[in-house]
FIKOLZA-1660 file (N, C-alpha, C; in steps of 0.1 Angstrom, whole numbers, plus 5000, padded with zeros to 4 digits):
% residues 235
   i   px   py   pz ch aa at
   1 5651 2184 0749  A  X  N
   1 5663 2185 0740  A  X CA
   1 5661 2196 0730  A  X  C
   2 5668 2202 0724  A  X  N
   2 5666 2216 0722  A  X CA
   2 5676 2207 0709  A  X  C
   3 5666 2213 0698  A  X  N
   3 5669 2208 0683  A  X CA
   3 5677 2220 0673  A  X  C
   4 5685 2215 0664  A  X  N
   4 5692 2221 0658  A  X CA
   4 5695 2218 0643  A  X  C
   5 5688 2227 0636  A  X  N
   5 5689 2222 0619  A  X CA
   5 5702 2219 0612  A  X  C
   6 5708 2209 0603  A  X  N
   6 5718 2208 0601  A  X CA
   6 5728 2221 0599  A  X  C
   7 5723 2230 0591  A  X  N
   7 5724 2240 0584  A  X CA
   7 5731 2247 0594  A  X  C
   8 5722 2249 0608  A  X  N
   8 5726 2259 0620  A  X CA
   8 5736 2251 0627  A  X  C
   9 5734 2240 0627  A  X  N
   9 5747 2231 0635  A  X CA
   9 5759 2234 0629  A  X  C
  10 5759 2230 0615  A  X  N
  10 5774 2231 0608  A  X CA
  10 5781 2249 0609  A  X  C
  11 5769 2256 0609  A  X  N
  11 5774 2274 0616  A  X CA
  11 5778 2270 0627  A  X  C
  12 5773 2269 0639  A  X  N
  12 5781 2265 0647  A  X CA
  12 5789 2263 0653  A  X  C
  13 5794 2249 0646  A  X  N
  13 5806 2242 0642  A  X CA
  13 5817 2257 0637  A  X  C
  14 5812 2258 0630  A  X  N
  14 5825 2269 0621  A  X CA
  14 5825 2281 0631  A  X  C
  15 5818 2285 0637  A  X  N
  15 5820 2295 0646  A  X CA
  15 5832 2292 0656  A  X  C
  16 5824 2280 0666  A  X  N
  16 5832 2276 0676  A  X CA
  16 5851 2277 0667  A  X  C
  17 5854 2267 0655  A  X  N
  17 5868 2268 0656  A  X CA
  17 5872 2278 0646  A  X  C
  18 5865 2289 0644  A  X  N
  18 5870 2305 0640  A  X CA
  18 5873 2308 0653  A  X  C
  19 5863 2306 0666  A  X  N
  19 5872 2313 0678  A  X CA
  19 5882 2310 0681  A  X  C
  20 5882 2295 0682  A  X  N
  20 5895 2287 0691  A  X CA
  20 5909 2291 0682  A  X  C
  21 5908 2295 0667  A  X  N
  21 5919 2299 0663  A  X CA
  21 5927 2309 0660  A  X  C
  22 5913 2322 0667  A  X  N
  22 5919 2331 0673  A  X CA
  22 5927 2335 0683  A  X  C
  23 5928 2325 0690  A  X  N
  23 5935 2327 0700  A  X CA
  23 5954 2322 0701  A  X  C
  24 5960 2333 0699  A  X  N
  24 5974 2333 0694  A  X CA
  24 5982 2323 0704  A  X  C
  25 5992 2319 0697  A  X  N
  25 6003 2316 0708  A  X CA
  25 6011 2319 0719  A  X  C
  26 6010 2311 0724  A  X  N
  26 6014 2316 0739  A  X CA
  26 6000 2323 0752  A  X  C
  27 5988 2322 0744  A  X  N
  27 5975 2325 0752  A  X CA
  27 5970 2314 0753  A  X  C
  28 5969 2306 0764  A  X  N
  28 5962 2291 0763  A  X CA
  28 5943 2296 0765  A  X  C
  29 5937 2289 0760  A  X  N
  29 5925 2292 0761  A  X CA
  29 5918 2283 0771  A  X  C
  30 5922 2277 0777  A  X  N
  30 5916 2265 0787  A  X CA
  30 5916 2271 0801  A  X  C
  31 5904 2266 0805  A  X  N
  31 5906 2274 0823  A  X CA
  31 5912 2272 0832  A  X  C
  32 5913 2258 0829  A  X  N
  32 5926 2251 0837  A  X CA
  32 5941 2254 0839  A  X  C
  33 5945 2261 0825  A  X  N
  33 5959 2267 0828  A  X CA
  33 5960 2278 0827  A  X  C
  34 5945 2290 0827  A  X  N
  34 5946 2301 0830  A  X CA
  34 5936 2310 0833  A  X  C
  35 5935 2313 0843  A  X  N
  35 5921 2316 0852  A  X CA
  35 5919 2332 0842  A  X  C
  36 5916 2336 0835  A  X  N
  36 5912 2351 0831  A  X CA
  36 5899 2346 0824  A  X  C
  37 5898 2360 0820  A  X  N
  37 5882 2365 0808  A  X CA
  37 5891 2371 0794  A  X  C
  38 5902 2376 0792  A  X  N
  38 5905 2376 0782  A  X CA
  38 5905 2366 0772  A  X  C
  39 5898 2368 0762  A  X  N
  39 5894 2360 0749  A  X CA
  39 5909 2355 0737  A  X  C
  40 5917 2372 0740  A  X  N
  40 5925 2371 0727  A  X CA
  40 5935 2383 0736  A  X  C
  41 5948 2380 0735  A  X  N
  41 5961 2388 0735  A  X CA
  41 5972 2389 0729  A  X  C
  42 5976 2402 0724  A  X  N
  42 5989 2399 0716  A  X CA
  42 6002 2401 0727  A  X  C
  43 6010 2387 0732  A  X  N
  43 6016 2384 0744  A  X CA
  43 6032 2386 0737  A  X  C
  44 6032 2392 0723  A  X  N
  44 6044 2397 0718  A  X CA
  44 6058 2401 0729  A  X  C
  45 6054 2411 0740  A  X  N
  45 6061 2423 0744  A  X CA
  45 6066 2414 0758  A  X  C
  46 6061 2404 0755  A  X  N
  46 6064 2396 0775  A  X CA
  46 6070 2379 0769  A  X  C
  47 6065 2373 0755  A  X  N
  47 6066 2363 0757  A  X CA
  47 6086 2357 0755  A  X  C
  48 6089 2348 0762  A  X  N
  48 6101 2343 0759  A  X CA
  48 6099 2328 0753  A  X  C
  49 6113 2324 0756  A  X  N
  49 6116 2315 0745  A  X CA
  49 6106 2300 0749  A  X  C
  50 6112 2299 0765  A  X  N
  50 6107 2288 0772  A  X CA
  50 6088 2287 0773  A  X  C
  51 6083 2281 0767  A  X  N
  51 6070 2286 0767  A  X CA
  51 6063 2280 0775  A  X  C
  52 6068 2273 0786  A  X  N
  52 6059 2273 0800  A  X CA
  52 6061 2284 0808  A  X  C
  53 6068 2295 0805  A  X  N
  53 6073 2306 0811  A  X CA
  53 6059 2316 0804  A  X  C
  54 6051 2316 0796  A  X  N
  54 6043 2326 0788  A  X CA
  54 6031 2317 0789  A  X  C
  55 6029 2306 0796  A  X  N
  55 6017 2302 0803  A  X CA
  55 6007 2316 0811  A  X  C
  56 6008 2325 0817  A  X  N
  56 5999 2334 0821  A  X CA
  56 6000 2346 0815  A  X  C
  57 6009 2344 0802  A  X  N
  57 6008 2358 0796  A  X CA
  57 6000 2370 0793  A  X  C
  58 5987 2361 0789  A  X  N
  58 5977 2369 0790  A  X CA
  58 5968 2375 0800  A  X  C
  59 5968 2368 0812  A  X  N
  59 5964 2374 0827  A  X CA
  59 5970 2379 0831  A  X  C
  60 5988 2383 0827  A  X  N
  60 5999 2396 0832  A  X CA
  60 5991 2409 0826  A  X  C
  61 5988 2408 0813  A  X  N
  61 5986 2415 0807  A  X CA
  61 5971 2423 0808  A  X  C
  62 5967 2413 0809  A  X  N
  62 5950 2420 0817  A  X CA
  62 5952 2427 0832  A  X  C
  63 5956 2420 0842  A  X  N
  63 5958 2422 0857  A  X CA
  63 5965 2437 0852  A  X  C
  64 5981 2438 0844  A  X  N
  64 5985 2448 0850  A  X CA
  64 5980 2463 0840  A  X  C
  65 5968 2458 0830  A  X  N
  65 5960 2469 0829  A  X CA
  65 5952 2468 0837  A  X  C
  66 5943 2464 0839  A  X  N
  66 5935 2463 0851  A  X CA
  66 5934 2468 0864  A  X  C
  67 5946 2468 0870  A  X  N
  67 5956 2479 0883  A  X CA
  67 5965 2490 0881  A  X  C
  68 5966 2494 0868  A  X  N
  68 5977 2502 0866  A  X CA
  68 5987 2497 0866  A  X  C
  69 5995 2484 0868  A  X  N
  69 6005 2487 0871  A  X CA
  69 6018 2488 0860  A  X  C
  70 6023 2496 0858  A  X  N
  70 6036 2501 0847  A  X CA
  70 6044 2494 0840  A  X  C
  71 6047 2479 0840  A  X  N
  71 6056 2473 0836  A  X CA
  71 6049 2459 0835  A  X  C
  72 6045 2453 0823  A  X  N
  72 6035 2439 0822  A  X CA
  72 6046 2431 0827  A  X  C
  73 6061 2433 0818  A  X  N
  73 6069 2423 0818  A  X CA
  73 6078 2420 0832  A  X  C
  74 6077 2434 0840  A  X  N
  74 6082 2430 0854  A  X CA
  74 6074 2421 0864  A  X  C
  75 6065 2424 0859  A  X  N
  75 6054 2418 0868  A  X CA
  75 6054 2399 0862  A  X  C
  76 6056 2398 0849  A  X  N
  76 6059 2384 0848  A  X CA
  76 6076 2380 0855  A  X  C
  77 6086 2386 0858  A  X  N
  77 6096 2383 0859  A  X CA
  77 6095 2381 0879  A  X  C
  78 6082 2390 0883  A  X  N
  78 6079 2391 0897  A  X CA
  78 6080 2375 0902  A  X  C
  79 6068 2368 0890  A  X  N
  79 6060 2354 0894  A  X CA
  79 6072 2344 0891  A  X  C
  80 6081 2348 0879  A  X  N
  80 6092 2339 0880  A  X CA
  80 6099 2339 0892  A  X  C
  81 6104 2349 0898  A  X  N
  81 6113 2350 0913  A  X CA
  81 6104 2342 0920  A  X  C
  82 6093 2342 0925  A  X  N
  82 6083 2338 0931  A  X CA
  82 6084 2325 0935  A  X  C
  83 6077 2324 0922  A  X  N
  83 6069 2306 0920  A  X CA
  83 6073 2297 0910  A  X  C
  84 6084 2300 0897  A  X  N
  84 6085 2302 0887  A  X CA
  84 6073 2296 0882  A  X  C
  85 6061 2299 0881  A  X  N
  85 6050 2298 0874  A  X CA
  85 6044 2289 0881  A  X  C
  86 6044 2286 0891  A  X  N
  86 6033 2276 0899  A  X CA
  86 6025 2278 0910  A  X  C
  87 6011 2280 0905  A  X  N
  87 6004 2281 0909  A  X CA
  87 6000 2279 0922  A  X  C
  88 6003 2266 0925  A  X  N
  88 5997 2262 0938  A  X CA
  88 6008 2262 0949  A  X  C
  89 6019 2271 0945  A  X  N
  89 6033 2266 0956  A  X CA
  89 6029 2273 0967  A  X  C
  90 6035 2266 0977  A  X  N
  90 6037 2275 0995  A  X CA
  90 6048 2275 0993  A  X  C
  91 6050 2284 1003  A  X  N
  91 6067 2288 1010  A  X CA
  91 6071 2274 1017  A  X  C
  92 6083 2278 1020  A  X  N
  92 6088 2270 1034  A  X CA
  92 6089 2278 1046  A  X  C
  93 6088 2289 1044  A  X  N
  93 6090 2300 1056  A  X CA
  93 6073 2309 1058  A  X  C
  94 6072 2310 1070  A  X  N
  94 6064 2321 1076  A  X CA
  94 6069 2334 1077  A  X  C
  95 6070 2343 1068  A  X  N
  95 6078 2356 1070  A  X CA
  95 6073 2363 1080  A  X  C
  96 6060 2365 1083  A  X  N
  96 6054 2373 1094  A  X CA
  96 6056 2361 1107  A  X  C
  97 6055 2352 1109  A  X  N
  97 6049 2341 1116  A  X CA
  97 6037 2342 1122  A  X  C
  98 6035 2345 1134  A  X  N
  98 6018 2341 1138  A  X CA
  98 6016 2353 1146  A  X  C
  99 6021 2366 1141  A  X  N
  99 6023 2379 1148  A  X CA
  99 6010 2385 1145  A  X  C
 100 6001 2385 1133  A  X  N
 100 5987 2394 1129  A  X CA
 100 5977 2380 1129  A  X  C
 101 5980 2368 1134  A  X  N
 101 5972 2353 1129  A  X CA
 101 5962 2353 1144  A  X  C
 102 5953 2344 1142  A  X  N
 102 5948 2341 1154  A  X CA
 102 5950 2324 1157  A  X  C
 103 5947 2320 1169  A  X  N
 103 5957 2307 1173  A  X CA
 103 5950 2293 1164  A  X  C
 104 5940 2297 1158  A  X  N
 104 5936 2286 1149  A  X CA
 104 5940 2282 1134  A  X  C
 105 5952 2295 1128  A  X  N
 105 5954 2291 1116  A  X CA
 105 5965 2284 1121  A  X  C
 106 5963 2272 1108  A  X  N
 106 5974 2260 1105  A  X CA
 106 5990 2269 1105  A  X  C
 107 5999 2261 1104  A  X  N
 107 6010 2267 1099  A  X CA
 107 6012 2271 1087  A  X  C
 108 6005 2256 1079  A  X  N
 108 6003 2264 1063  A  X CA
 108 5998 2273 1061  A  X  C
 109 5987 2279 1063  A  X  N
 109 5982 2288 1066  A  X CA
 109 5989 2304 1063  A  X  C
 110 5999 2298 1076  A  X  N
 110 6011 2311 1081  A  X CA
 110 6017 2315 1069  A  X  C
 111 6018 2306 1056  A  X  N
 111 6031 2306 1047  A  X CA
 111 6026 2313 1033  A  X  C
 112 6038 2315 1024  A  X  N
 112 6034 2325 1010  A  X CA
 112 6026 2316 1001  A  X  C
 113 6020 2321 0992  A  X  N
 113 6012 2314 0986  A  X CA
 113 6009 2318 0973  A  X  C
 114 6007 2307 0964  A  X  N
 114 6004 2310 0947  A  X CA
 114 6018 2316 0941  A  X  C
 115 6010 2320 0929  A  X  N
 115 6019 2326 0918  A  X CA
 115 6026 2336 0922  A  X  C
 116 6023 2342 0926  A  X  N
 116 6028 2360 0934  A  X CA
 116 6036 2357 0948  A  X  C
 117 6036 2342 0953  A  X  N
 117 6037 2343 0969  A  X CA
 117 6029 2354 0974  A  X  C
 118 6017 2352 0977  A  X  N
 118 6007 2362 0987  A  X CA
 118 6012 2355 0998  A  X  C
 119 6010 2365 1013  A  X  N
 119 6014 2361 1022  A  X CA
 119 6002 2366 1034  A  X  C
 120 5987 2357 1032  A  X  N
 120 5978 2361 1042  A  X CA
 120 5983 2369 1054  A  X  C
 121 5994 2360 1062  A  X  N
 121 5992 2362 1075  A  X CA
 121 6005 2379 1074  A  X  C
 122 6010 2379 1067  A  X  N
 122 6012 2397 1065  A  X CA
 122 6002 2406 1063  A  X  C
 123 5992 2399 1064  A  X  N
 123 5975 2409 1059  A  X CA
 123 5981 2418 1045  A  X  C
 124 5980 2403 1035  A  X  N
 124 5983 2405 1024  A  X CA
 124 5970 2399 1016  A  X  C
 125 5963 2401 1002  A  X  N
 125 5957 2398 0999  A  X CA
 125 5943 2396 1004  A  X  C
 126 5937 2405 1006  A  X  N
 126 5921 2406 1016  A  X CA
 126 5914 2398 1008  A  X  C
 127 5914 2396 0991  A  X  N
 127 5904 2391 0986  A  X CA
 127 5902 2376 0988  A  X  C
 128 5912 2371 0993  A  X  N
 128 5914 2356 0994  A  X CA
 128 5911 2349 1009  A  X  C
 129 5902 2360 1015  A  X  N
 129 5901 2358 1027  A  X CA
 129 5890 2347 1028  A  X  C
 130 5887 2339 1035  A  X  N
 130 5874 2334 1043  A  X CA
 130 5865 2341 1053  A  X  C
 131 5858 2340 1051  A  X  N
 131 5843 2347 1061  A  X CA
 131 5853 2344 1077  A  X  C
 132 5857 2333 1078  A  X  N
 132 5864 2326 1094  A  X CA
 132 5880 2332 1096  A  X  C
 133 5875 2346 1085  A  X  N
 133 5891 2354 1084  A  X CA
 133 5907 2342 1083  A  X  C
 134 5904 2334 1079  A  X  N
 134 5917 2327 1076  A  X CA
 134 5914 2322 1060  A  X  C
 135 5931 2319 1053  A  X  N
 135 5926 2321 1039  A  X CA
 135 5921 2310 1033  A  X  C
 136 5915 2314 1018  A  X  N
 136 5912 2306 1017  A  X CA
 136 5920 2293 1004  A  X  C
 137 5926 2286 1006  A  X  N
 137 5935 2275 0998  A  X CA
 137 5931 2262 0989  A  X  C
 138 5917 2265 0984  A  X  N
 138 5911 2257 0979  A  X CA
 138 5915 2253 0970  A  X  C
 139 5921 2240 0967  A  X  N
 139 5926 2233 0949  A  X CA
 139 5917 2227 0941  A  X  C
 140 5902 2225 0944  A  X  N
 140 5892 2222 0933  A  X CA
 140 5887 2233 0926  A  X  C
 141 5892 2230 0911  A  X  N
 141 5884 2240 0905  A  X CA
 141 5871 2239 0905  A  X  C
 142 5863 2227 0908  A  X  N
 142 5849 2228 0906  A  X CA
 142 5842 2231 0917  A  X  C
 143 5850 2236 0926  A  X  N
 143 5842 2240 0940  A  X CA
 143 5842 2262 0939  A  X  C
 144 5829 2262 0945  A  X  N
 144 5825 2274 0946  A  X CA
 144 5833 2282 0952  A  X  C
 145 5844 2279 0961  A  X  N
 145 5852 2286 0966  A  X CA
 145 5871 2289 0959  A  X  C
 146 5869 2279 0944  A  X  N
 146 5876 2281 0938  A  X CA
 146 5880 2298 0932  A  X  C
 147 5868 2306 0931  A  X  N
 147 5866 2321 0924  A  X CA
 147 5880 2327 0932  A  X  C
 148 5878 2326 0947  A  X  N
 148 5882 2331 0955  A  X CA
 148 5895 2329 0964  A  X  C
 149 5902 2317 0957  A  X  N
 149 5913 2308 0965  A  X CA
 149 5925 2316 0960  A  X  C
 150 5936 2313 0974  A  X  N
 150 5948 2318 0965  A  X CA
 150 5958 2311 0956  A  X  C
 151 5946 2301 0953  A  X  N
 151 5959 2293 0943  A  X CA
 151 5948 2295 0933  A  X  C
 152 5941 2303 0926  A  X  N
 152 5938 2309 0914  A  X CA
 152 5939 2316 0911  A  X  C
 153 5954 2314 0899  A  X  N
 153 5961 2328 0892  A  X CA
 153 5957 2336 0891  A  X  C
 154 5941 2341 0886  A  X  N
 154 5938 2355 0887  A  X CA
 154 5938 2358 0902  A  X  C
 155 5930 2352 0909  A  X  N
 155 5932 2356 0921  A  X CA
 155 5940 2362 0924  A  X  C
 156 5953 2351 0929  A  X  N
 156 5964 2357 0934  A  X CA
 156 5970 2371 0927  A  X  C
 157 5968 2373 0913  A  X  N
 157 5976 2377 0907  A  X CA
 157 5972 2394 0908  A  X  C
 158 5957 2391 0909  A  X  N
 158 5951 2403 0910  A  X CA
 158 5953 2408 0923  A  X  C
 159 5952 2405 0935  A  X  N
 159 5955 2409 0948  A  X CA
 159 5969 2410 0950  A  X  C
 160 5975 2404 0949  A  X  N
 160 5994 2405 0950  A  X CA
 160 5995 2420 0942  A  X  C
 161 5990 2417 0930  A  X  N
 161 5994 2432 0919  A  X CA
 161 5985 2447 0927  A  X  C
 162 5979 2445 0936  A  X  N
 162 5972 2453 0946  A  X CA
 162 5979 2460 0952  A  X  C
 163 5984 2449 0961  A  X  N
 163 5993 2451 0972  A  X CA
 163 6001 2455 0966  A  X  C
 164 6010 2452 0956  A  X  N
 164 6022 2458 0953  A  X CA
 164 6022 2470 0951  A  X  C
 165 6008 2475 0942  A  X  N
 165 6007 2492 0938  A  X CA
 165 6007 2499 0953  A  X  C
 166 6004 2492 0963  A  X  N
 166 6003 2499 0976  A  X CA
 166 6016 2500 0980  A  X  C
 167 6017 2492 0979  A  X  N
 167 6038 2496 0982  A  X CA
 167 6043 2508 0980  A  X  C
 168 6042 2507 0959  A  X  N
 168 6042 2514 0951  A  X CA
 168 6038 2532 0958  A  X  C
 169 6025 2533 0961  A  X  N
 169 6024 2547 0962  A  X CA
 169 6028 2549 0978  A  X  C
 170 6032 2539 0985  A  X  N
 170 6039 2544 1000  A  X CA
 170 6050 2549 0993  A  X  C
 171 6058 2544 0985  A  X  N
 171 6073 2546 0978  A  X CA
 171 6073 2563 0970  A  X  C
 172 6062 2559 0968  A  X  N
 172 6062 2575 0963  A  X CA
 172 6062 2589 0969  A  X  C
 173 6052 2582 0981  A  X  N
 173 6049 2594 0991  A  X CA
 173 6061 2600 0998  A  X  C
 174 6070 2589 0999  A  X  N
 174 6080 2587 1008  A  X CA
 174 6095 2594 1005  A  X  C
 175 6098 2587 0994  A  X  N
 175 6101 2591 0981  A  X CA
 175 6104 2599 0968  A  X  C
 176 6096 2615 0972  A  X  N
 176 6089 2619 0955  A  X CA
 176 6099 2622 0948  A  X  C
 177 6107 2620 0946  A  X  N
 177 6122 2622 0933  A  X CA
 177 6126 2614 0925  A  X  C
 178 6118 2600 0928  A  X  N
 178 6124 2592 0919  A  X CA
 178 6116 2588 0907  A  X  C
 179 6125 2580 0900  A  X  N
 179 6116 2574 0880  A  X CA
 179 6111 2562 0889  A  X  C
 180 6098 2563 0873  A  X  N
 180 6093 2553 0876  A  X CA
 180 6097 2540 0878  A  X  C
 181 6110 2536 0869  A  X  N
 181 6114 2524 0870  A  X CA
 181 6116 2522 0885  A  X  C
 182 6125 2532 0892  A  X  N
 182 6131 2530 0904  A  X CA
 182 6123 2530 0914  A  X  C
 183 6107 2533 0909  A  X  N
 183 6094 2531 0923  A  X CA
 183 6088 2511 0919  A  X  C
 184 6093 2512 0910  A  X  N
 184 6085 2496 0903  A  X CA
 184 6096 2485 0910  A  X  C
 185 6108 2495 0911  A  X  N
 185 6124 2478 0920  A  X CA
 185 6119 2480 0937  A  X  C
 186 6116 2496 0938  A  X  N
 186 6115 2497 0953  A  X CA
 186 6105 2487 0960  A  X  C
 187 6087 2491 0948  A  X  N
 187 6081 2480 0953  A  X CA
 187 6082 2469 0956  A  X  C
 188 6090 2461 0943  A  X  N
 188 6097 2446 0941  A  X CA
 188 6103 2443 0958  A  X  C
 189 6107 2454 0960  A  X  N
 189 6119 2452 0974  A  X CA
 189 6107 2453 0984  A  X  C
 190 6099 2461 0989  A  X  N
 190 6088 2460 0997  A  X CA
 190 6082 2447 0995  A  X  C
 191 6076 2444 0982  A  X  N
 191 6067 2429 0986  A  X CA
 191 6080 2421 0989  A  X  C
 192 6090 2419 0988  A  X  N
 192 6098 2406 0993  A  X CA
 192 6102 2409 1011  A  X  C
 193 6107 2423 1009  A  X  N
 193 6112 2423 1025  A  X CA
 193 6106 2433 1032  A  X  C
 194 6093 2439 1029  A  X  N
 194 6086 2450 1039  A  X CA
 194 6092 2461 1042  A  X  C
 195 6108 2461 1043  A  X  N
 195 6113 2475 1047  A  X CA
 195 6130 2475 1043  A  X  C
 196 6137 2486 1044  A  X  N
 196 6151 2484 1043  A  X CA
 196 6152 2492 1027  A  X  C
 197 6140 2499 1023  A  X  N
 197 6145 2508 1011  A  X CA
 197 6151 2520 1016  A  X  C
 198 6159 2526 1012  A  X  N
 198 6168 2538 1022  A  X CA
 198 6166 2551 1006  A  X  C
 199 6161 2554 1000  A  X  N
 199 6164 2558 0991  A  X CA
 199 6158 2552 0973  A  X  C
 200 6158 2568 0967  A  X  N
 200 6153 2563 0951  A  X CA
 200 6164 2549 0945  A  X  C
 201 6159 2536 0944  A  X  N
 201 6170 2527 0945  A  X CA
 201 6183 2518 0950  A  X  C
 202 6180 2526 0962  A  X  N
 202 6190 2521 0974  A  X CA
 202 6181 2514 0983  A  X  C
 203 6191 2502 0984  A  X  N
 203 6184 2492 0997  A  X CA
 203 6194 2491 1004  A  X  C
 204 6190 2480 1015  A  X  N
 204 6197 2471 1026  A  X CA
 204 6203 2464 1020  A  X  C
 205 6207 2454 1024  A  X  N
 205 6214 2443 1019  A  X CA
 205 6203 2433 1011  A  X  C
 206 6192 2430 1020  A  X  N
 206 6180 2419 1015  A  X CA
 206 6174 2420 1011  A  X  C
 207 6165 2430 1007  A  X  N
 207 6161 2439 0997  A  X CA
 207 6168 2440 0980  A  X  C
 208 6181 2442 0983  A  X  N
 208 6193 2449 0975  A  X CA
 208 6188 2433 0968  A  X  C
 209 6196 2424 0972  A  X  N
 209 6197 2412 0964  A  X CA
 209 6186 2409 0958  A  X  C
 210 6171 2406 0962  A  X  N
 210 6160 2405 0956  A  X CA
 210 6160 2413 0944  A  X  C
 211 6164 2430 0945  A  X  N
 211 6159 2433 0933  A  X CA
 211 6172 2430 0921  A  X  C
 212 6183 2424 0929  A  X  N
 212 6195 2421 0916  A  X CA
 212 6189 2412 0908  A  X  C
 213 6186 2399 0924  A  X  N
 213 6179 2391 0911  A  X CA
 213 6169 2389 0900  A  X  C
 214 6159 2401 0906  A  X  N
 214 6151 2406 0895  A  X CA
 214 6153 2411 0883  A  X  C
 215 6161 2419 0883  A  X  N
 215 6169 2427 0875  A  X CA
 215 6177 2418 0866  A  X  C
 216 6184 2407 0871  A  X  N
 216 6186 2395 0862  A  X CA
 216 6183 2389 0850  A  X  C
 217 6169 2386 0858  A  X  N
 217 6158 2377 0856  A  X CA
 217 6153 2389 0842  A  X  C
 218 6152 2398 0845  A  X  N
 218 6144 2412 0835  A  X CA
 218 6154 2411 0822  A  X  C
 219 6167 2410 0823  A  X  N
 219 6176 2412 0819  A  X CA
 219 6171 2404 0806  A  X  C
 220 6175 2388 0809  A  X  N
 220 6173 2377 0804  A  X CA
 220 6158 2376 0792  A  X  C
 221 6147 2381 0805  A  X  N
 221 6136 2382 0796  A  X CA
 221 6133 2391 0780  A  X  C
 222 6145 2406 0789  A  X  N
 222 6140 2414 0774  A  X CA
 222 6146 2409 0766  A  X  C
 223 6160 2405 0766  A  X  N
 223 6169 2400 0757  A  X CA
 223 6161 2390 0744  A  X  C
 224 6152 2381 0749  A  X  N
 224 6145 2369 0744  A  X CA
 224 6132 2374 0740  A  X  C
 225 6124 2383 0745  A  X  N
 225 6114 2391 0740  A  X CA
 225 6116 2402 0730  A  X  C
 226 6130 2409 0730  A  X  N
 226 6137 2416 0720  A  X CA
 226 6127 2435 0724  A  X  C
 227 6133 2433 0737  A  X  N
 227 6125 2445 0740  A  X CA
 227 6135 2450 0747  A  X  C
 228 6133 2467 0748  A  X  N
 228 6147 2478 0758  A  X CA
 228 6142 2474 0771  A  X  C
 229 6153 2473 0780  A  X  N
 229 6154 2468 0793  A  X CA
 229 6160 2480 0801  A  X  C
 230 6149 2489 0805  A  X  N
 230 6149 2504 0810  A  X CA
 230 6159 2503 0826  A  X  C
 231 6156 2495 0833  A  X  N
 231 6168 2490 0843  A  X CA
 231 6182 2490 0846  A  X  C
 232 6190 2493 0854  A  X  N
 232 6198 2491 0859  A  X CA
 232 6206 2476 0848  A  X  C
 233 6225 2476 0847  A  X  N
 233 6226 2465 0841  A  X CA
 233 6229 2459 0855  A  X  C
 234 6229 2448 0857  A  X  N
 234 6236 2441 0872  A  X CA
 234 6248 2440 0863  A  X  C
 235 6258 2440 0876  A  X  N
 235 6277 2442 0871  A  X CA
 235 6276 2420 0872  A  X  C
% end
C-alpha cells in the first residue's frame, strides 16, 4: 500500500479538482462520452444551443487539426447528417454491397458505421480493420480491441476525416479552380455518393441534395454559434 501524508493527500485532493474545473463547457471529460486526449478546449466557434449536439466538440476540434481538415464546424454538421451524434449507429443500407467483401463478412458488416458513417466494405477506414480483414465493431470499452473499433469516436472520426481529405485532394486534382469552401461541399458529396461531382460545386442530383442538406444544417449551426457561414445560402 503506498502511504500518503495528510499534507500531500489534501494537495492532491486540490489538484485533481483544479483540473476537473478546467475543463470548459460543452468538453465532457469522461471517456465514455468522449474518446480523445484533449485535456481542455475552447469549443466556442462549433458549440450550439442543443448541447448533446457539442458532446464531441472537442474531438472535432482535435481530429480536424490533426488532418488538416479546413472547417472544424463542417465537419461537426458532417456527424450530424450522419449519425446525429451516435456513436454506435449502422446504416440500413449496404452502399457498396458485397462488391470489395469476401463471402464471410456478415451483412452488418456490409453497412455504414459510427459517427461519420464509415463504410468498411467501400474500403473505407483501413484503421478499423481486423487482422481477418473484416472490421472491427467492438462495443466494450474495456476490451483491447476497443482502441481500434468503429464505434470509437475517435476512431471513427479520425479515419472518416482521412478519407474525406482524400476525396478532398482527388477534388482538387480534378478540379484546380475552385475555393476552398467549394472543395470541402465537393468532398461532403464524394463521402455520401462516391461520384456525380460535375464541376467547382455542381453535382448530380444525389450528391446535389446531400450537400443542400448540409448546407442547411451549416446554416442553422452558424446562426446559433454566431459565426460567418462562408457557404452557399440554400433558396
Amino acid at each position: 500500500m503506498i502511504k500518503i501524508s495528510g499534507l500531500k493527500l489534501n494537495h492532491l485532493i486540490l489538484t485533481i479538482l483544479l483540473a476537473l474545473s478546467l475543463v470548459p463547457a460543452g468538453c465532457k471529460s469522461d471517456g465514455d462520452s468522449l474518446e480523445t486526449d484533449t485535456d481542455n478546449c475552447d469549443n466556442s466557434s462549433i458549440a450550439v444551443d442543443n448541447e448533446d449536439y457539442n458532446i464531441y466538440d472537442c474531438l472535432i476540434l482535435d481530429v480536424a487539426k490533426k488532418v488538416n481538415y479546413p472547417d472544424p464546424m463542417f465537419l461537426k454538421v458532417h456527424i450530424y447528417t450522419e449519425s446525429t451524434f451516435r456513436n454506435t449507429l449502422i446504416s440500413d443500407d449496404s452502399p457498396c454491397g458485397r462488391d470489395f467483401v469476401t463471402d464471410d463478412w456478415t451483412d452488418e458488416e456490409t453497412k455504414s458505421l459510427g459517427l461519420i458513417q464509415i463504410t468498411p466494405a467501400c474500403e473505407e477506414g483501413k484503421g478499423g480493420m481486423l487482422k481477418n480483414v473484416r472490421p472491427n465493431m467492438t462495443l466494450d470499452k474495456n476490451s483491447v480491441l476497443w482502441k481500434t473499433s468503429f464505434f470509437n469516436p475517435r476512431l471513427n472520426l479520425e479515419e472518416g476525416t482521412k478519407d474525406i481529405m482524400g476525396y478532398m485532394s482527388t477534388m482538387k486534382n480534378k478540379f484546380p479552380d475552385c475555393t476552398q469552401e467549394q472543395y470541402t461541399m465537393m468532398a461532403a458529396a464524394m463521402w455520401y455518393w462516391g461520384e456525380g461531382i460535375t464541376g467547382c460545386g455542381t453535382y448530380d442530383k444525389e450528391p446535389a441534395d446531400y450537400v443542400e442538406s448540409c448546407l442547411e444544417t451549416y446554416a442553422w449551426f452558424a446562426r446559433e454559434a454566431s459565426i460567418k457561414n462562408p457557404y452557399p445560402t440554400v433558396p
